[in-house]
N, CA, C and O atoms as a Maestro MAE file, in Angstrom:
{
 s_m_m2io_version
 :::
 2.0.0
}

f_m_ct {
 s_m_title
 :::
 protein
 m_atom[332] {
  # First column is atom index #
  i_m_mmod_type
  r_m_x_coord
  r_m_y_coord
  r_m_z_coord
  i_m_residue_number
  s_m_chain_name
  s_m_pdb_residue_name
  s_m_pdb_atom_name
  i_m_atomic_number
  :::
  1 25 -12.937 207.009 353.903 1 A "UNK " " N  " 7
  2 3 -12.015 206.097 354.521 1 A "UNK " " CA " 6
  3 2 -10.641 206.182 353.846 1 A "UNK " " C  " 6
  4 15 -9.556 206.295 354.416 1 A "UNK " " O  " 8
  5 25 -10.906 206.100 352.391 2 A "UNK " " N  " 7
  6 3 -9.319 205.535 351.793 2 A "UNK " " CA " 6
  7 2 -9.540 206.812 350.487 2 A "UNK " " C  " 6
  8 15 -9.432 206.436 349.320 2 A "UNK " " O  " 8
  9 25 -9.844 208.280 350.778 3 A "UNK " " N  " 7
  10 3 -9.836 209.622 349.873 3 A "UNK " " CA " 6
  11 2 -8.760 209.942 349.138 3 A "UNK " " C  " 6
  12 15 -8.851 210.657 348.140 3 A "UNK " " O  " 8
  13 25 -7.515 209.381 349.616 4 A "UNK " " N  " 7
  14 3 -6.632 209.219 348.422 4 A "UNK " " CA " 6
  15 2 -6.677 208.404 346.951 4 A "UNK " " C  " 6
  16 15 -6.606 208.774 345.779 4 A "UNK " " O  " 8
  17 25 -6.816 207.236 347.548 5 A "UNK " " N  " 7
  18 3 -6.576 206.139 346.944 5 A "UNK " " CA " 6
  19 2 -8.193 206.712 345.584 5 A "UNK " " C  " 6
  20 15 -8.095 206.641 344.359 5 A "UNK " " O  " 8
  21 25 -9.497 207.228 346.382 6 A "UNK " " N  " 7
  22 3 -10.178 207.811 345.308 6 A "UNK " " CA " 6
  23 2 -10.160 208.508 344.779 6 A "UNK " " C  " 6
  24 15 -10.951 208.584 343.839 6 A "UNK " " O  " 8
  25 25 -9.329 209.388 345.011 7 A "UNK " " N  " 7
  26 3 -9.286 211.044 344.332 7 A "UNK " " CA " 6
  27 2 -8.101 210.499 343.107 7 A "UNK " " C  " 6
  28 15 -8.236 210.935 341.964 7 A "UNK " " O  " 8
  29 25 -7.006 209.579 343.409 8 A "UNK " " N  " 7
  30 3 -6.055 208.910 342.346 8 A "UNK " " CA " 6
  31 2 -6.854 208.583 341.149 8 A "UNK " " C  " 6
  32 15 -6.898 209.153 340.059 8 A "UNK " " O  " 8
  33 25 -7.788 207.022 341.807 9 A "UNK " " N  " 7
  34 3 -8.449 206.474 340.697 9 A "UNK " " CA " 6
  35 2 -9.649 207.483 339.920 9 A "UNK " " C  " 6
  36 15 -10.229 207.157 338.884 9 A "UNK " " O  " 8
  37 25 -9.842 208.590 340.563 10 A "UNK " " N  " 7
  38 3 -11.046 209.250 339.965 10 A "UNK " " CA " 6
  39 2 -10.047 210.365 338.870 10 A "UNK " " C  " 6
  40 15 -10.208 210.462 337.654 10 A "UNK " " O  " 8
  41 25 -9.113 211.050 339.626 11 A "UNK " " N  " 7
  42 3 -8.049 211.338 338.742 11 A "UNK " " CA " 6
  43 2 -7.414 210.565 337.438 11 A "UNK " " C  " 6
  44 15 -7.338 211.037 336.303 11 A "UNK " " O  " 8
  45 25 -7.089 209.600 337.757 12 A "UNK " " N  " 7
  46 3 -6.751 208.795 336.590 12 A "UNK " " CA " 6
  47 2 -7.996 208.592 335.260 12 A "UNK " " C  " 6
  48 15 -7.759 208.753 334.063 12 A "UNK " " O  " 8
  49 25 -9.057 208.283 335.739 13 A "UNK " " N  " 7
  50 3 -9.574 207.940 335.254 13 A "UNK " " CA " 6
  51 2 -10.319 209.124 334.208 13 A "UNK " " C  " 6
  52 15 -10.545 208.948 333.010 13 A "UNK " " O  " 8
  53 25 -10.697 210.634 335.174 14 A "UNK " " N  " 7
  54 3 -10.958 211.864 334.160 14 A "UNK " " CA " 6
  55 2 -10.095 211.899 333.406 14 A "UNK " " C  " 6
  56 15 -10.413 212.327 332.297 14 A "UNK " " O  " 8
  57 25 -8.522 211.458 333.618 15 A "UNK " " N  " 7
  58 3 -7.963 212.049 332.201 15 A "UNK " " CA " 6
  59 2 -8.500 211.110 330.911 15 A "UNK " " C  " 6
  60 15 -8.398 211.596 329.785 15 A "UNK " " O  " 8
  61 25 -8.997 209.938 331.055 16 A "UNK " " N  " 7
  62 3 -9.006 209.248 329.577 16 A "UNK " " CA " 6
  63 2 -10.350 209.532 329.374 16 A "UNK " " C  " 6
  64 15 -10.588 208.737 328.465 16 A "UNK " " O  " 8
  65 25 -11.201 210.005 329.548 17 A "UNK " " N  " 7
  66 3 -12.572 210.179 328.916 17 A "UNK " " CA " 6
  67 2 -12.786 211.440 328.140 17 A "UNK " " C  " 6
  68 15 -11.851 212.145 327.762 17 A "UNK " " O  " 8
  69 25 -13.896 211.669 327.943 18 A "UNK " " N  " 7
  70 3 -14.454 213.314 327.184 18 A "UNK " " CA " 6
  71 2 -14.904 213.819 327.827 18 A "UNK " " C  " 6
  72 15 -14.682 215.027 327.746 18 A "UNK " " O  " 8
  73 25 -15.822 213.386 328.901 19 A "UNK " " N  " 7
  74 3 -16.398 214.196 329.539 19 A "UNK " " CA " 6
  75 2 -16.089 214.051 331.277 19 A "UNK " " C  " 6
  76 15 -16.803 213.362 332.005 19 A "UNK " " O  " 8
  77 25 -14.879 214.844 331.772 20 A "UNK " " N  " 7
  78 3 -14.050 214.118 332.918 20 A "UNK " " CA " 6
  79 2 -15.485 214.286 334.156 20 A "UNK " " C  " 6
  80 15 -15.650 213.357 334.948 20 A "UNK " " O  " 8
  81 25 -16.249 215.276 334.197 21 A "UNK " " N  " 7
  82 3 -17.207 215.517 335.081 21 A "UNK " " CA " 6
  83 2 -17.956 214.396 335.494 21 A "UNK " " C  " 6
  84 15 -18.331 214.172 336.645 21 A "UNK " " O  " 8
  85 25 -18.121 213.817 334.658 22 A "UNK " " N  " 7
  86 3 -19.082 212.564 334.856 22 A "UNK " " CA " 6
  87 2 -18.551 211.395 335.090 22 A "UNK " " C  " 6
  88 15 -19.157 210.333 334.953 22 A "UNK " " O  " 8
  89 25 -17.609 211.490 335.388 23 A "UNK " " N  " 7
  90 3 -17.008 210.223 336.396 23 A "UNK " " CA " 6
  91 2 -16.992 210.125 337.877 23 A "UNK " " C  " 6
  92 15 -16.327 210.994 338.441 23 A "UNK " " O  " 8
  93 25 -17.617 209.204 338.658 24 A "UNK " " N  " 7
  94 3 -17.689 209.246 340.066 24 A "UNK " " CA " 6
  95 2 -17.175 207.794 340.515 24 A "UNK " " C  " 6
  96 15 -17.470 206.720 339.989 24 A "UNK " " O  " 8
  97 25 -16.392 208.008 341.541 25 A "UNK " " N  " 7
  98 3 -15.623 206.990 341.751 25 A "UNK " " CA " 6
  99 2 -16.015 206.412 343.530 25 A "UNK " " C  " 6
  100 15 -15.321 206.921 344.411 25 A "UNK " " O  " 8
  101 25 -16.719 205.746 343.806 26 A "UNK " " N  " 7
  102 3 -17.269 205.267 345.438 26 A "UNK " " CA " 6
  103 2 -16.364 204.254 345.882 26 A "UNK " " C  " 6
  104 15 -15.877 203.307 345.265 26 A "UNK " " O  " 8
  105 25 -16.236 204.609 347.001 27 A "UNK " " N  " 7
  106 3 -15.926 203.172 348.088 27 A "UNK " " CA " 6
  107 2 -16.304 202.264 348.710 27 A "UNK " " C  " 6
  108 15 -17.016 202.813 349.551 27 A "UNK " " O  " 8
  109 25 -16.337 201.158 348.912 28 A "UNK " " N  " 7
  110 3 -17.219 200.171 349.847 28 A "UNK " " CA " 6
  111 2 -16.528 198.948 350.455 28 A "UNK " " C  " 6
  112 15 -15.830 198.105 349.891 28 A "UNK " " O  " 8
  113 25 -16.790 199.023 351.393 29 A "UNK " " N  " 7
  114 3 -15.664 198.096 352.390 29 A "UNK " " CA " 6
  115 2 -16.464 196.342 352.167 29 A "UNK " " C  " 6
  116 15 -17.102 195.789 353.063 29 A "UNK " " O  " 8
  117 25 -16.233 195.791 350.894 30 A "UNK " " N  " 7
  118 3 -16.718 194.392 350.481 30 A "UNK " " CA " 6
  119 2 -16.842 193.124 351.650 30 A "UNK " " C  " 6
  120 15 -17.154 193.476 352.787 30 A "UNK " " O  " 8
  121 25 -16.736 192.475 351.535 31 A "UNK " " N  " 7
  122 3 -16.493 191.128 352.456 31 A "UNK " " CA " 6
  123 2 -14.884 190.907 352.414 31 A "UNK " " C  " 6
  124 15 -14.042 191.324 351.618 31 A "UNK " " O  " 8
  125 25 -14.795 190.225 353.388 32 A "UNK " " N  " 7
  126 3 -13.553 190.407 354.045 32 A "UNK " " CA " 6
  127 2 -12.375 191.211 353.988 32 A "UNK " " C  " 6
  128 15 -11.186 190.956 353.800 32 A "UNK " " O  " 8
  129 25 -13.161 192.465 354.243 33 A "UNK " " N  " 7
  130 3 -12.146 193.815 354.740 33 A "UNK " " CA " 6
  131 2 -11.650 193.676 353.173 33 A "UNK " " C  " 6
  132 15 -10.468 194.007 353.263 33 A "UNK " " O  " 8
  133 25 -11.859 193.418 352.010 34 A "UNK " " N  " 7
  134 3 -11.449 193.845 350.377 34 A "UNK " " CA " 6
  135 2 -12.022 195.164 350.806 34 A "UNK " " C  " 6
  136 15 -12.945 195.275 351.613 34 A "UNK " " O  " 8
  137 25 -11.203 196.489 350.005 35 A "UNK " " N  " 7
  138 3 -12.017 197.354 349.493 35 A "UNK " " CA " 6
  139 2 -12.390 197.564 348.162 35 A "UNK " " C  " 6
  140 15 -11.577 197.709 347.248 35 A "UNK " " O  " 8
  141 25 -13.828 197.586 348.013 36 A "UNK " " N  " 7
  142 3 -14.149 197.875 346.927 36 A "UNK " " CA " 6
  143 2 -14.443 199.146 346.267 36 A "UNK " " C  " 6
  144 15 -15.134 199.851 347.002 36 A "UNK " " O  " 8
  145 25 -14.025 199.976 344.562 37 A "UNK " " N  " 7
  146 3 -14.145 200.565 344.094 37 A "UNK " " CA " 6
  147 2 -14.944 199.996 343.341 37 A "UNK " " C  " 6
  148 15 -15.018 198.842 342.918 37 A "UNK " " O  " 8
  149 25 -16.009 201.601 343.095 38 A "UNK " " N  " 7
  150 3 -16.948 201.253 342.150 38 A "UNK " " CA " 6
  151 2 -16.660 202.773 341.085 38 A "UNK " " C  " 6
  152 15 -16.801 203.878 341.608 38 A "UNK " " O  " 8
  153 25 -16.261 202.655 339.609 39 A "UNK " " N  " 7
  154 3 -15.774 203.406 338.570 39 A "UNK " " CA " 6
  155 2 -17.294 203.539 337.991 39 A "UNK " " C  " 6
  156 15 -17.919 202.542 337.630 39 A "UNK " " O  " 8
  157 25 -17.874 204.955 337.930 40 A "UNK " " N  " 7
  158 3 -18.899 204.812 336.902 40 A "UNK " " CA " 6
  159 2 -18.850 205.918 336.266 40 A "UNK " " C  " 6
  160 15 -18.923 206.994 336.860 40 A "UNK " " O  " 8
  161 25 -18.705 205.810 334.814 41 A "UNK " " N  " 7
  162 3 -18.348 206.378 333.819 41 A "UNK " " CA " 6
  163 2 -19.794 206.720 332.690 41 A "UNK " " C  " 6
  164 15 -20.738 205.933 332.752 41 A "UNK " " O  " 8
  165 25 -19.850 207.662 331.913 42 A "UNK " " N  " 7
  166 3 -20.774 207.794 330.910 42 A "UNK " " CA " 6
  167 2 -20.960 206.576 329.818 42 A "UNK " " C  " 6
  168 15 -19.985 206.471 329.074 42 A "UNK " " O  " 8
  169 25 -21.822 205.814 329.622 43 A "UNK " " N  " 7
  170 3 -21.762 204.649 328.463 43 A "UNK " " CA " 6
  171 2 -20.784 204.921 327.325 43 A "UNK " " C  " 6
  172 15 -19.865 204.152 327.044 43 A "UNK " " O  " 8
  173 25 -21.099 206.329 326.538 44 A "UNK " " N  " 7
  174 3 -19.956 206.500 325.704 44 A "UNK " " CA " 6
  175 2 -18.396 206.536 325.839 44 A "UNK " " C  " 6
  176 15 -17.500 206.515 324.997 44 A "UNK " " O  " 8
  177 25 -18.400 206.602 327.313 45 A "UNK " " N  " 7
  178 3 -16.816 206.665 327.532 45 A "UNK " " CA " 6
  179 2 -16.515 205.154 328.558 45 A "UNK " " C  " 6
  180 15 -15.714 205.004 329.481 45 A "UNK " " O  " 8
  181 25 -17.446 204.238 327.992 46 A "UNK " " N  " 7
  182 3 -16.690 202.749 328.471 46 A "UNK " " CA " 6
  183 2 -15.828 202.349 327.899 46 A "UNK " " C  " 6
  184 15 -14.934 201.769 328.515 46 A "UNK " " O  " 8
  185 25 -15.735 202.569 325.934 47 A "UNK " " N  " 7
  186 3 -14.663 201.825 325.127 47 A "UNK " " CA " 6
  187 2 -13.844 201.949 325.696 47 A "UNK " " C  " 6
  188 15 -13.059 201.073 326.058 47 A "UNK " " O  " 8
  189 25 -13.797 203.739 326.056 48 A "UNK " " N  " 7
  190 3 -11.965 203.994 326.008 48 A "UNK " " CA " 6
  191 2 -11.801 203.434 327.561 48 A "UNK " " C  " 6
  192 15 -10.789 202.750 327.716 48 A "UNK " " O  " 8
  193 25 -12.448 203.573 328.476 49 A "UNK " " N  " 7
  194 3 -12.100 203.029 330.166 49 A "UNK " " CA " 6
  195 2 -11.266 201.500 329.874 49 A "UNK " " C  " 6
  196 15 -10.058 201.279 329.959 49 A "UNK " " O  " 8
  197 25 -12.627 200.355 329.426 50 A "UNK " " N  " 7
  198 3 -12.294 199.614 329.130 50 A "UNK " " CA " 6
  199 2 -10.801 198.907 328.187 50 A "UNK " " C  " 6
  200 15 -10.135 197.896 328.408 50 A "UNK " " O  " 8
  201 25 -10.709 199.860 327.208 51 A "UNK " " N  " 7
  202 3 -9.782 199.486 326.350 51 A "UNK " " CA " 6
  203 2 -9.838 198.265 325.552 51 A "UNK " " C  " 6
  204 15 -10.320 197.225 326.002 51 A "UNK " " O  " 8
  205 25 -9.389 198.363 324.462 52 A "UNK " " N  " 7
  206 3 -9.087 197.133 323.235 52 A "UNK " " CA " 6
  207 2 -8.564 195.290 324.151 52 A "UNK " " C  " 6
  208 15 -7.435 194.981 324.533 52 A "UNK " " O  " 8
  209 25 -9.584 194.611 324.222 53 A "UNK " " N  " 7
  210 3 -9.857 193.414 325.055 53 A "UNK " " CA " 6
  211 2 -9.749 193.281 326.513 53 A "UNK " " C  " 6
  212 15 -9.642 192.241 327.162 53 A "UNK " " O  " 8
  213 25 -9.812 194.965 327.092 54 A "UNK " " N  " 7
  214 3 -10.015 194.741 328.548 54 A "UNK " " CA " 6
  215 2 -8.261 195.736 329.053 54 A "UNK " " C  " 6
  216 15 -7.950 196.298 330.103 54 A "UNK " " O  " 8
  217 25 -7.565 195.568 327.852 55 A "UNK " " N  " 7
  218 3 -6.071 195.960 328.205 55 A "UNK " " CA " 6
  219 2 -6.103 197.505 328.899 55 A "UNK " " C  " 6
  220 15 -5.172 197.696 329.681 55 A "UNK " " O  " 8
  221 25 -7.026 198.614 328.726 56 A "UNK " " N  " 7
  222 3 -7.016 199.613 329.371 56 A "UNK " " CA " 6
  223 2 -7.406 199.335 331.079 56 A "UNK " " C  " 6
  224 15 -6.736 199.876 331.958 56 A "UNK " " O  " 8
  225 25 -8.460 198.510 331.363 57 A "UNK " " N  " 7
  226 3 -9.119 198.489 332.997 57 A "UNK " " CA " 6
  227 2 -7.921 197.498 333.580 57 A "UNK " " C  " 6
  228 15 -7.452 197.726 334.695 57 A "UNK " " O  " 8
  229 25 -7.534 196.592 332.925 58 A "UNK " " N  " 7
  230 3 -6.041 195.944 333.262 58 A "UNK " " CA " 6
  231 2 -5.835 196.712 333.841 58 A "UNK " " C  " 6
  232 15 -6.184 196.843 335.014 58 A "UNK " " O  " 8
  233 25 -5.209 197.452 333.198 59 A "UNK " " N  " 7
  234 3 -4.062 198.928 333.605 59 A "UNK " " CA " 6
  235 2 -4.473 199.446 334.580 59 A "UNK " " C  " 6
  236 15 -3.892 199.191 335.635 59 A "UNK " " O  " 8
  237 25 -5.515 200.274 334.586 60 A "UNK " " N  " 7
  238 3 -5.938 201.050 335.330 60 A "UNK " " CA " 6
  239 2 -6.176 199.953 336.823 60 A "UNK " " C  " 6
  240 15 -6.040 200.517 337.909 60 A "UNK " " O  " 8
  241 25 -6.483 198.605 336.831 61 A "UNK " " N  " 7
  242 3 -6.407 198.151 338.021 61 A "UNK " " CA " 6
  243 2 -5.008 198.017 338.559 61 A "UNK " " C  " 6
  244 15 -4.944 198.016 339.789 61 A "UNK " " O  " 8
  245 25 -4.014 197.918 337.983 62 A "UNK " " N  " 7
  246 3 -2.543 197.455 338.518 62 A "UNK " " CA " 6
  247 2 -2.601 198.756 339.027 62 A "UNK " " C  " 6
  248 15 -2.923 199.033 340.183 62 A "UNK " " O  " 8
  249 25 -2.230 199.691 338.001 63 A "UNK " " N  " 7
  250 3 -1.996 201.390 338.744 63 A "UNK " " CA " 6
  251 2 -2.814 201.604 340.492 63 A "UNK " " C  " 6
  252 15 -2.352 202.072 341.532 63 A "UNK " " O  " 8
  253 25 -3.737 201.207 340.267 64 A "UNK " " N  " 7
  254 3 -4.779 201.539 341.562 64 A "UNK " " CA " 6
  255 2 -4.300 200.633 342.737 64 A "UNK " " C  " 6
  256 15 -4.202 201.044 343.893 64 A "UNK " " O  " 8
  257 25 -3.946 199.088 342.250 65 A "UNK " " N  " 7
  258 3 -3.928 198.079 343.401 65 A "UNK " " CA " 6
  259 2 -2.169 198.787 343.772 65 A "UNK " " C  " 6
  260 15 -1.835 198.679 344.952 65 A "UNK " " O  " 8
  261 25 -1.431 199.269 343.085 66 A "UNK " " N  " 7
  262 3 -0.443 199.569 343.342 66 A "UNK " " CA " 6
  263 2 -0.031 200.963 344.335 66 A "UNK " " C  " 6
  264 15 0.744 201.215 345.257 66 A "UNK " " O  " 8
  265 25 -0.783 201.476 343.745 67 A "UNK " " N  " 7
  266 3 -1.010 202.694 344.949 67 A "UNK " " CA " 6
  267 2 -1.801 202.137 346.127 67 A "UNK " " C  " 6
  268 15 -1.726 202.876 347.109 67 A "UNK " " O  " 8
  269 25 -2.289 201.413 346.246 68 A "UNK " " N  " 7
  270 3 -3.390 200.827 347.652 68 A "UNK " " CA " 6
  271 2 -2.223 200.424 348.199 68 A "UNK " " C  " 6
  272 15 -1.875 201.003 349.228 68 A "UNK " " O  " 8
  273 25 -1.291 199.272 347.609 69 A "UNK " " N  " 7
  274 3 -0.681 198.476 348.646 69 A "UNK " " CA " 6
  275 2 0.776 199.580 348.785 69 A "UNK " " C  " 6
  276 15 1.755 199.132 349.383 69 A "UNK " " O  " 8
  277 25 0.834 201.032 348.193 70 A "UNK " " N  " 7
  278 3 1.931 201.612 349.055 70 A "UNK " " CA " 6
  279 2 1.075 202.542 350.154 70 A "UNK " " C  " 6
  280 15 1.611 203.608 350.457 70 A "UNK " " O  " 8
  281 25 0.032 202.286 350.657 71 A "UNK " " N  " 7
  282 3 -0.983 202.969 351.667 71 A "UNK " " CA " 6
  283 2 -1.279 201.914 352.278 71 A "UNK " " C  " 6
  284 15 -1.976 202.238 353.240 71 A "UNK " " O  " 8
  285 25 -1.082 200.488 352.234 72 A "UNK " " N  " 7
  286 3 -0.902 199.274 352.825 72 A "UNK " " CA " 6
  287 2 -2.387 198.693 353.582 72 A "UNK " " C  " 6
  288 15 -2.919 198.246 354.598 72 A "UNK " " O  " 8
  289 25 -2.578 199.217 351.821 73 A "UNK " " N  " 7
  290 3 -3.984 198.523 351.715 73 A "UNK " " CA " 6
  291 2 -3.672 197.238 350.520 73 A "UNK " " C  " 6
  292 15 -3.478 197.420 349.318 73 A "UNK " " O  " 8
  293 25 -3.687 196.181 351.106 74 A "UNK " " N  " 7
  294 3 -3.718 194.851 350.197 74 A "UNK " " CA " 6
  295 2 -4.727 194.480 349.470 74 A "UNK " " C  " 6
  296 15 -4.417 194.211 348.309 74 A "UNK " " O  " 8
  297 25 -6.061 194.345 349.796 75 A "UNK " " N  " 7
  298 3 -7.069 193.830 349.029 75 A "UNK " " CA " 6
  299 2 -8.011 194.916 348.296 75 A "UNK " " C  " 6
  300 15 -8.740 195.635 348.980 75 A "UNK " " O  " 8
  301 25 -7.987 195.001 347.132 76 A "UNK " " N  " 7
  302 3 -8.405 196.127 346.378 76 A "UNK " " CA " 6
  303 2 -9.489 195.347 344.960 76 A "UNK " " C  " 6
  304 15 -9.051 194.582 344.100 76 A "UNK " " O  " 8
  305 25 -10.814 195.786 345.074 77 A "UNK " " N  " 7
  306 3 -11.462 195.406 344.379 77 A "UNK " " CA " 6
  307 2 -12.083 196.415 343.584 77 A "UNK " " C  " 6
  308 15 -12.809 197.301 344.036 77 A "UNK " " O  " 8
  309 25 -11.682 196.206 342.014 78 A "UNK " " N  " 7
  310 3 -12.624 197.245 341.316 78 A "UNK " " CA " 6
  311 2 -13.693 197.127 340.013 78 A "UNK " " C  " 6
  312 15 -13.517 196.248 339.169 78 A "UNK " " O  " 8
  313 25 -14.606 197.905 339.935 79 A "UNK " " N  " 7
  314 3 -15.880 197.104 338.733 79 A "UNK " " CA " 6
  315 2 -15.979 198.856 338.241 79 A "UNK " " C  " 6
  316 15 -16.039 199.933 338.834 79 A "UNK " " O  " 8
  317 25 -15.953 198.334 336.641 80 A "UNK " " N  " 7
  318 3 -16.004 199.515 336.365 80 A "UNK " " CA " 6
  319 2 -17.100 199.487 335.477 80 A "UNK " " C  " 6
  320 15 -17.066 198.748 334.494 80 A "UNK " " O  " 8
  321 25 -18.340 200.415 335.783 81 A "UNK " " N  " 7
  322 3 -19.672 200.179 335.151 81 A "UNK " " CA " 6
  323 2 -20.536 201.772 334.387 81 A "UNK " " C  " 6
  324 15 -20.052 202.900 334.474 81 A "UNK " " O  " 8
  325 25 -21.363 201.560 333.948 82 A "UNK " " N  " 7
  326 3 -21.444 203.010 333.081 82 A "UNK " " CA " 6
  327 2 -22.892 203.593 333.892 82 A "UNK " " C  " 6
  328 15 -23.369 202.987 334.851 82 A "UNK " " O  " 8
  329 25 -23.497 204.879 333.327 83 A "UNK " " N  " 7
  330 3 -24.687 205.379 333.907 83 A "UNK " " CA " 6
  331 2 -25.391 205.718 332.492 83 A "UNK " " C  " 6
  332 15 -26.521 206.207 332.466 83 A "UNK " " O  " 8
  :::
 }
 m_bond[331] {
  # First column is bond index #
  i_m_from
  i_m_to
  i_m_order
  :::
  1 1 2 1
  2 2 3 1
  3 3 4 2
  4 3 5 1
  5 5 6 1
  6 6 7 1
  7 7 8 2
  8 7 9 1
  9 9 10 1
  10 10 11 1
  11 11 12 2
  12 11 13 1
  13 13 14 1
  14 14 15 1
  15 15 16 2
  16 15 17 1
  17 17 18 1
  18 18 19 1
  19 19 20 2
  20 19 21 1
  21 21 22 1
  22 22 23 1
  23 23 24 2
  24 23 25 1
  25 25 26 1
  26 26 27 1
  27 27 28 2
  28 27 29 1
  29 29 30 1
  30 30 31 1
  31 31 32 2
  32 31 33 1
  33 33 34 1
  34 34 35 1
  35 35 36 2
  36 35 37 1
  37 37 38 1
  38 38 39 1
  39 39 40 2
  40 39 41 1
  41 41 42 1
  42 42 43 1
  43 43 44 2
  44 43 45 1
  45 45 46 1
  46 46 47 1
  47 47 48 2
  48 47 49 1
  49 49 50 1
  50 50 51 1
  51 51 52 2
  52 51 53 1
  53 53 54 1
  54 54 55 1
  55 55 56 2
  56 55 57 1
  57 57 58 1
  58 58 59 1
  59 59 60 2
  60 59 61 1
  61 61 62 1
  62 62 63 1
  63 63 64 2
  64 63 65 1
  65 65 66 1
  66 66 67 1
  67 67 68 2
  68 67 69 1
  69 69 70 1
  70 70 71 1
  71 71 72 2
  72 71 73 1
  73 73 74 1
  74 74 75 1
  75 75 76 2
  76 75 77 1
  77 77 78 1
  78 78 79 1
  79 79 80 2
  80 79 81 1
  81 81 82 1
  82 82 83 1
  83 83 84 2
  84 83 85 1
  85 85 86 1
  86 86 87 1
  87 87 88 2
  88 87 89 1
  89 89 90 1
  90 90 91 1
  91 91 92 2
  92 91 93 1
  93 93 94 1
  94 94 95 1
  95 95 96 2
  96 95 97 1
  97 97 98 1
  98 98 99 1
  99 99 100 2
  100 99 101 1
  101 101 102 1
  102 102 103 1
  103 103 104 2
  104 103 105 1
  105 105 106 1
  106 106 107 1
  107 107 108 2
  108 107 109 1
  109 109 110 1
  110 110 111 1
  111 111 112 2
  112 111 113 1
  113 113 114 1
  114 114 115 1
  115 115 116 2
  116 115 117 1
  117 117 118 1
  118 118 119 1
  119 119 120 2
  120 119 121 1
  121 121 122 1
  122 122 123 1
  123 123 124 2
  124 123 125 1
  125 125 126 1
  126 126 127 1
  127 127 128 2
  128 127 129 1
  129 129 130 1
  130 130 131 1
  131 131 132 2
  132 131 133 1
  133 133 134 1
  134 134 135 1
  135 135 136 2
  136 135 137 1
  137 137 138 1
  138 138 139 1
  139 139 140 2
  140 139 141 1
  141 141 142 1
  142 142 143 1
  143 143 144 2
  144 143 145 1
  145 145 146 1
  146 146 147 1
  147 147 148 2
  148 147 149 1
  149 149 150 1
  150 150 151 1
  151 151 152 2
  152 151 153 1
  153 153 154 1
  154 154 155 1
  155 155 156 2
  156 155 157 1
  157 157 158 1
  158 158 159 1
  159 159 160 2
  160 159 161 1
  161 161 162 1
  162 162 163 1
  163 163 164 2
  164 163 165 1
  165 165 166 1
  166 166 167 1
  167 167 168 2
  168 167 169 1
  169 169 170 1
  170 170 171 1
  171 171 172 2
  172 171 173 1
  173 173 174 1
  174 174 175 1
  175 175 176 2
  176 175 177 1
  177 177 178 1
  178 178 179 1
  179 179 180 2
  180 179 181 1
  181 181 182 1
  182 182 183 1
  183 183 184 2
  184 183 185 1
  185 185 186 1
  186 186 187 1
  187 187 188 2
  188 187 189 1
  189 189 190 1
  190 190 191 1
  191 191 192 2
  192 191 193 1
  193 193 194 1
  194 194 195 1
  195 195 196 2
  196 195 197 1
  197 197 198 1
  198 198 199 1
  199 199 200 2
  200 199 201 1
  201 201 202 1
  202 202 203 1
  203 203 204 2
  204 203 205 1
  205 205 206 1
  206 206 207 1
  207 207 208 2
  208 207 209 1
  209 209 210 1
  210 210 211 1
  211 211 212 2
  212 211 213 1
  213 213 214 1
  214 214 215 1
  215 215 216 2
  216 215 217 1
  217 217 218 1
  218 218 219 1
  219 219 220 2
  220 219 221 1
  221 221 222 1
  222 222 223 1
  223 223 224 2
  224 223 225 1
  225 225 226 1
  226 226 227 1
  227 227 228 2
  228 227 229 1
  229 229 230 1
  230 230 231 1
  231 231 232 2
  232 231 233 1
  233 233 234 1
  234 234 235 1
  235 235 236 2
  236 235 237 1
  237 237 238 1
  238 238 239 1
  239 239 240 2
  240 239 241 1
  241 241 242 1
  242 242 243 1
  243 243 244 2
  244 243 245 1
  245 245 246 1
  246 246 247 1
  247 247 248 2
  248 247 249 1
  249 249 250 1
  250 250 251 1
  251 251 252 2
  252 251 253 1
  253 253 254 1
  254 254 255 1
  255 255 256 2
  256 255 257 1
  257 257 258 1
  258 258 259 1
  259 259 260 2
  260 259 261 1
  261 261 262 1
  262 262 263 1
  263 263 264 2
  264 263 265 1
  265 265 266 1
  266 266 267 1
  267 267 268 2
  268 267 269 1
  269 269 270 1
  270 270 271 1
  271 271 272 2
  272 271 273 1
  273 273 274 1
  274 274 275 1
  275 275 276 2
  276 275 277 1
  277 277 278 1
  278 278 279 1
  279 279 280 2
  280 279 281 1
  281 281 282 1
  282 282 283 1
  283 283 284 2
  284 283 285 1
  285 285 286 1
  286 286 287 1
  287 287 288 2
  288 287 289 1
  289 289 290 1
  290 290 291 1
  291 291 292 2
  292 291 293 1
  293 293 294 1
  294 294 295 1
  295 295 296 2
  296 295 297 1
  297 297 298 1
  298 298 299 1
  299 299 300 2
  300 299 301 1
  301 301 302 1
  302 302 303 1
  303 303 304 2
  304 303 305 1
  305 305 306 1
  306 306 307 1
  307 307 308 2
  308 307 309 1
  309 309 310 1
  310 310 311 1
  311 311 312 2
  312 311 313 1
  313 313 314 1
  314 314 315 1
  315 315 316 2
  316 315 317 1
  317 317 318 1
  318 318 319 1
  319 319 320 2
  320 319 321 1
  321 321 322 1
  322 322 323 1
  323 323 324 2
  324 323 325 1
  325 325 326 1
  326 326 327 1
  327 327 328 2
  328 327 329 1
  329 329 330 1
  330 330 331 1
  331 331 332 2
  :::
 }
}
C-alpha cells in the first residue's frame, strides 16, 4: 500500500543496527484508517533502535510520521519490537 514510506523506515532503520538483514518492517491498516508500522529488529539490536530513554524511537518516529504526512498520510502508528 504505502512501499515507500516502508522501504524509508526499513532503510533508516538498517543503518543503526549490526546486523541490517534482520530487520523487517510490515504494514497494517489499524483502526481508523491509522497506518500501522510494525519495526522488528534482532533483541540485540533493540538498545541501539530504542536509544538512551526512548530518545532514538522518538526520532525515528518524527522522521517516519514526517515523511507519511509529505505522502499525505496523517495517521501513522509505530511499535517497535524484537524477534
Amino acid at each position: 500500500m504505502h512501499e515507500d514510506l516502508v522501504r524509508f523506515t526499513e532503510n533508516l532503520v538498517k543503518s543503526l543496527v549490526e546486523d541490517p538483514e534482520m530487520v523487517k518492517v510490515q504494514e497494517f491498516l489499524g483502526d481508523d484508517e491509522v497506518i500501522q508500522l510494525e519495526i522488528m529488529v534482532e533483541e540485540k539490536d533493540m538498545g541501539t533502535v530504542i536509544g538512551k530513554g526512548g530518545k532514538m524511537a522518538s526520532a525515528i518516529r518524527v522522521l517516519v510520521q514526517a515523511v507519511a504526512y509529505n505522502q499525505g498520510i496523517y495517521r501513522v502508528r509505530i511499535n517497535i519490537d524484537s524477534f
